[in-house]
Residue frames as a rotation matrix with the C-alpha (Angstrom) as fourth column:
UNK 1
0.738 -0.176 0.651 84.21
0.278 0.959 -0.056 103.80
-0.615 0.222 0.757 107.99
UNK 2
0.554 -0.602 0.575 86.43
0.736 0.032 -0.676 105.74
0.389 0.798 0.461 105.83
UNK 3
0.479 -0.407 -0.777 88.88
0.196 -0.813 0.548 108.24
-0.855 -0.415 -0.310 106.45
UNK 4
-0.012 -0.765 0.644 91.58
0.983 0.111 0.150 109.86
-0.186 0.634 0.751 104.71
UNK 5
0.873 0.458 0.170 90.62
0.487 -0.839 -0.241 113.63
0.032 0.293 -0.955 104.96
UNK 6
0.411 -0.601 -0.685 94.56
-0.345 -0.799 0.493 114.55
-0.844 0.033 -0.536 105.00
UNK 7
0.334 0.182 -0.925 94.24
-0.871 -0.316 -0.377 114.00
-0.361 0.931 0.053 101.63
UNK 8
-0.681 -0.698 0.221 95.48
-0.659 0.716 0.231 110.39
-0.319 0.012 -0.948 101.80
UNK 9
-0.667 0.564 -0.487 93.46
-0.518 0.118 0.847 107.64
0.535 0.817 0.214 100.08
UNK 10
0.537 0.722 0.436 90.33
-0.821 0.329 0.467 106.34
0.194 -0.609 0.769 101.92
UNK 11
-0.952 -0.305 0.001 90.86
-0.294 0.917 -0.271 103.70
0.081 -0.258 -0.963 103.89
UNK 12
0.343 0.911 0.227 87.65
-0.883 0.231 0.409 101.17
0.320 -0.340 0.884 104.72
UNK 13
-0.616 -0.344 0.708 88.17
-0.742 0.554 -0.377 98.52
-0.263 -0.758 -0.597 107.36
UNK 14
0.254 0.840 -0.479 86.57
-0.884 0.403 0.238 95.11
0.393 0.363 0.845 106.36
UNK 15
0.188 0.266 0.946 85.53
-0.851 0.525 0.022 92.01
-0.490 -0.809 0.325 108.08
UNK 16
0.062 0.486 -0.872 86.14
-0.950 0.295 0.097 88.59
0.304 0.823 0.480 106.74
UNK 17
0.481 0.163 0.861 84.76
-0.633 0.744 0.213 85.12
-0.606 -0.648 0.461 107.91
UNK 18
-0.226 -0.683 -0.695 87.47
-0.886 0.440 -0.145 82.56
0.404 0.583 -0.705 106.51
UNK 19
0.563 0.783 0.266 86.72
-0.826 0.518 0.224 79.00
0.038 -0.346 0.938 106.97
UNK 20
0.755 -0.384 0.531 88.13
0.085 0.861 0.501 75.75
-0.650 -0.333 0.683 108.08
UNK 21
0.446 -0.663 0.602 91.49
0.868 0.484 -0.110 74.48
-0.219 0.571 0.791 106.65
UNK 22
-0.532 -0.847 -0.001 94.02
0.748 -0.470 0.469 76.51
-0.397 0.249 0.883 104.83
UNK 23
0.512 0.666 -0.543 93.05
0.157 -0.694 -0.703 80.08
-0.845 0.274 -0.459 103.37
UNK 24
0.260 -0.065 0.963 95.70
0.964 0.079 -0.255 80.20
-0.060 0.995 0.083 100.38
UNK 25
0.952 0.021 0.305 96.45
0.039 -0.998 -0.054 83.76
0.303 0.063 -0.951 101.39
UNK 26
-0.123 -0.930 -0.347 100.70
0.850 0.083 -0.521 84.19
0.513 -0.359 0.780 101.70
UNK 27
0.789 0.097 -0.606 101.52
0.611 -0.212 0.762 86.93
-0.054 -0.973 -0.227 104.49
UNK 28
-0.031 -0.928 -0.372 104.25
0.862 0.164 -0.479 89.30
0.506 -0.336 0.795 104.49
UNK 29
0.448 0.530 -0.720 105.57
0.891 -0.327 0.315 91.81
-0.069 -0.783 -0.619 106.36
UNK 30
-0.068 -0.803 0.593 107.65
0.853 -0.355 -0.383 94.77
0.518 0.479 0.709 104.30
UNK 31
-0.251 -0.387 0.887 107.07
-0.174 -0.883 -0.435 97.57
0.952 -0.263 0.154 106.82
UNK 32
-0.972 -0.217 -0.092 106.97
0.066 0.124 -0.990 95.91
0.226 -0.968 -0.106 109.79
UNK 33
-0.329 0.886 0.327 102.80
-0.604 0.069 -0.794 95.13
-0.726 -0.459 0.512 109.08
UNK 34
-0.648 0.095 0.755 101.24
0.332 0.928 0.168 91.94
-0.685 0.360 -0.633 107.86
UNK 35
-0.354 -0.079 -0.932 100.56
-0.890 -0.277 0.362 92.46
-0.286 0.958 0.028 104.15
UNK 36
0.359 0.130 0.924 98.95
0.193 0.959 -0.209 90.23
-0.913 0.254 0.319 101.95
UNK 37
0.082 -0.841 -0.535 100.91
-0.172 -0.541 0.824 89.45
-0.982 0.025 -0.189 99.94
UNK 38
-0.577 0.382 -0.722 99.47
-0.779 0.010 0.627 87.25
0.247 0.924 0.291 97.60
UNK 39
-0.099 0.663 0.742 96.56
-0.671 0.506 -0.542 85.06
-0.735 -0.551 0.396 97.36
UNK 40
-0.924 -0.367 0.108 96.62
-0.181 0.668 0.722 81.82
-0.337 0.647 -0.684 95.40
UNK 41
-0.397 0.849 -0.348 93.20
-0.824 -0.162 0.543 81.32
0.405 0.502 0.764 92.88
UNK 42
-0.572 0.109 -0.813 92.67
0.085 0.994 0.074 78.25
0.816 -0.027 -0.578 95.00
UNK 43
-0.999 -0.014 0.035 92.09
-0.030 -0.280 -0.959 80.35
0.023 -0.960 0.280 98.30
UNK 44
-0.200 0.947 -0.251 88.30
0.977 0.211 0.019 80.03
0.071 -0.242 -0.968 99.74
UNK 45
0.407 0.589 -0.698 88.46
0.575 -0.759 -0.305 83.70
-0.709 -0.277 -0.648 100.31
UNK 46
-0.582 -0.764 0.278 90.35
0.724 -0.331 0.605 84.70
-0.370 0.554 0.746 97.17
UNK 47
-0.040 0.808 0.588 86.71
0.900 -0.226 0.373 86.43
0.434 0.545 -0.718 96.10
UNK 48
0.702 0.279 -0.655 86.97
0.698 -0.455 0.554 88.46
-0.144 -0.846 -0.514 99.93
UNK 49
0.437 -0.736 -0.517 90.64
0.455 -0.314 0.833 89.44
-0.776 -0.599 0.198 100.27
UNK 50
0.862 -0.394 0.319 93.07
0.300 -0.111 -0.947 91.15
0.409 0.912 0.023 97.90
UNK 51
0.190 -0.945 0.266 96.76
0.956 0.116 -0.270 91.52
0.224 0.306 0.925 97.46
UNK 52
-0.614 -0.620 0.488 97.95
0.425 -0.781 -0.457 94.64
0.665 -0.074 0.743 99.89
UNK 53
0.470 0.862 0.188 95.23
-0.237 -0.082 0.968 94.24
0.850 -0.499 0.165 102.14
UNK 54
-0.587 -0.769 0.254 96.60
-0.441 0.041 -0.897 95.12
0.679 -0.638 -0.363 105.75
UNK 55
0.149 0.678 -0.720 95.83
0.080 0.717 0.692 92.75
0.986 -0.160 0.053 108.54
UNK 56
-0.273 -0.126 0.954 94.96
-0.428 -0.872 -0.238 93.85
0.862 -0.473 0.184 111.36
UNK 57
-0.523 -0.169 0.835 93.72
-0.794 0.453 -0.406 91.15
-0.310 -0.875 -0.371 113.65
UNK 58
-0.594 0.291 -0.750 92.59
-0.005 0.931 0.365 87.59
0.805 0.220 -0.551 113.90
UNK 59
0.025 0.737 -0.676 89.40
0.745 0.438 0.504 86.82
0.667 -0.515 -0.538 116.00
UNK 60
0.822 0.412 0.394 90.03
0.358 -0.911 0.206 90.15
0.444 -0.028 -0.896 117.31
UNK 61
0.660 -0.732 -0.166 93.19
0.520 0.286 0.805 89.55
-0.542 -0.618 0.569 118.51
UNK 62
0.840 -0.440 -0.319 95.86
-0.543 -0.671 -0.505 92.47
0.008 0.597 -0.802 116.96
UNK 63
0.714 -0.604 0.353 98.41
0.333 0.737 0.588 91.60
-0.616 -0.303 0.728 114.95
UNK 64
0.837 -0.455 0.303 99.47
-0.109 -0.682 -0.723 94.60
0.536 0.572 -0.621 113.21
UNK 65
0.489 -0.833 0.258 102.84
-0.846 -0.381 0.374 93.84
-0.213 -0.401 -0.891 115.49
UNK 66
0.628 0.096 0.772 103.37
-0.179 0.984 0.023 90.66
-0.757 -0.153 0.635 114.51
UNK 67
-0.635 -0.687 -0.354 105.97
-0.584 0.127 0.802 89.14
-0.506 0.716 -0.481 112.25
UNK 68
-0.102 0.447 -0.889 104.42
-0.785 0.513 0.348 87.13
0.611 0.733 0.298 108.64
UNK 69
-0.566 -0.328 -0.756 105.57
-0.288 0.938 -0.191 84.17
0.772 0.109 -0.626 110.65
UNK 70
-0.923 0.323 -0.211 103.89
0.254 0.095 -0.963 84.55
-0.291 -0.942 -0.170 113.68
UNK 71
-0.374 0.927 0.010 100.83
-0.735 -0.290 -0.613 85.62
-0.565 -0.237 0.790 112.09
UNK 72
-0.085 0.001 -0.996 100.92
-0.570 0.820 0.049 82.26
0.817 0.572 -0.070 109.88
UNK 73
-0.869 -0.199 -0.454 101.43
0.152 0.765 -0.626 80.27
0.471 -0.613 -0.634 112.75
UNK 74
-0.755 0.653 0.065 98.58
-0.313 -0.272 -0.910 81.92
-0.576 -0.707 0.409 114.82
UNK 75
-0.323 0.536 -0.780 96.17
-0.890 0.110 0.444 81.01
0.323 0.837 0.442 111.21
UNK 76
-0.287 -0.069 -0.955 97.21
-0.382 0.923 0.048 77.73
0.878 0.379 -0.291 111.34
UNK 77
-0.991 -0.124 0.043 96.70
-0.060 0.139 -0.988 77.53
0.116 -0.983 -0.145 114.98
UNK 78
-0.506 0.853 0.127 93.19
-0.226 0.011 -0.974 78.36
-0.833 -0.521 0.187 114.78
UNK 79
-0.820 0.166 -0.548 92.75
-0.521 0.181 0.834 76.48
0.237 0.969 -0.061 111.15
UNK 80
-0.711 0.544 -0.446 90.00
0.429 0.838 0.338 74.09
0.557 0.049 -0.829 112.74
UNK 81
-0.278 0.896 -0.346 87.65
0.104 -0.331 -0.938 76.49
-0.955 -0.296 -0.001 114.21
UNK 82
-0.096 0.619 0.780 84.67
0.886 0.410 -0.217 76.73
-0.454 0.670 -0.587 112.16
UNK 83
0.793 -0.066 0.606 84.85
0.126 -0.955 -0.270 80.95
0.596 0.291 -0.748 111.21
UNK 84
-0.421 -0.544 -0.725 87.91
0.720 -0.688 0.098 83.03
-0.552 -0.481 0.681 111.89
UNK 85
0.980 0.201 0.001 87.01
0.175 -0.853 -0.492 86.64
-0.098 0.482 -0.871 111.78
UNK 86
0.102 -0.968 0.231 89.81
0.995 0.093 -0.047 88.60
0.024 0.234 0.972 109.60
UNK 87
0.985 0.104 -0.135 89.88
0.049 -0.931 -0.362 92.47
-0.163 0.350 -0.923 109.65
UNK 88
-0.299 -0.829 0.473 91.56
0.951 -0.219 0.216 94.16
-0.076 0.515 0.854 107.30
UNK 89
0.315 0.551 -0.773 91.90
0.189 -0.834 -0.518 97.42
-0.930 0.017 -0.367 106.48
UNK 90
0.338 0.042 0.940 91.70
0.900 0.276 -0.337 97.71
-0.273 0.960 0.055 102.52
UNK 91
-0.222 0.024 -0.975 92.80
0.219 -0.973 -0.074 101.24
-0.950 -0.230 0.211 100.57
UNK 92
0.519 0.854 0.010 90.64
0.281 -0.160 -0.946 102.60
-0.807 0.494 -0.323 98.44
UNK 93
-0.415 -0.910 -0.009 91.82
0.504 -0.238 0.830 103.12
-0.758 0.340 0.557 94.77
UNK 94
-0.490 0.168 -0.855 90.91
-0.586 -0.790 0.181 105.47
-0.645 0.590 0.486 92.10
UNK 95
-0.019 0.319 0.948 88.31
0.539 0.801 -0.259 103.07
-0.842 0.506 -0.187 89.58
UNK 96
-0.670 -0.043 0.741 89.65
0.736 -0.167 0.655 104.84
0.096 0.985 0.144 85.75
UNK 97
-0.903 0.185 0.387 88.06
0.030 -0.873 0.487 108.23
0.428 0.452 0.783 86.28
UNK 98
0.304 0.951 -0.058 84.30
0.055 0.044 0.998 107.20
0.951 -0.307 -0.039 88.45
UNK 99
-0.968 -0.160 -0.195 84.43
0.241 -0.358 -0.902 108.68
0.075 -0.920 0.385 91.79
């Protein structure tokens, strides 16, 4: 689940079930992968996701090629199923000196 042994910071891939309606999560894409970019304090998953969390596919569907817009649109597309699955893959940061 983690990697990162050429000395780069862990990564850890994580699942999240997002529910109906809007998620509150903006999208971009500054190297050419979907980035969150920011998540409003309203978002249902605002508890799940954080801010630089790379997205990697919707309902398994990859979308690490995708443009912000196109992966917005594909969201919103599937805003009325009951669970989308999100994976992200998250990097791990130093926590003030506990390791």
């Amino acid at each position: 689940r983690y990697n990162g042994s050429d000395g780069s910071a862990p990564q850890e891939t994580v699942v999240i079930n997002a529910p109906t309606g809007k998620l509150g999560v903006v999208i971009d894409t500054p190297n050419d992968e979907p980035i969150v970019h920011a998540v409003k304090d309203s978002s249902p998953i605002a508890n799940k996701i954080q801010v630089g969390d790379k997205l990697i596919a919707v309902d398994e569907e990859d979308v690490t090629s995708m443009t912000a817009i196109q992966v917005s649109k594909l969201l919103a597309r599937k805003s009325g199923q009951s669970v989308r699955k999100l994976t992200i893959v998250r990097t791990s940061r130093g926590r003030g000196g506990i390791y």
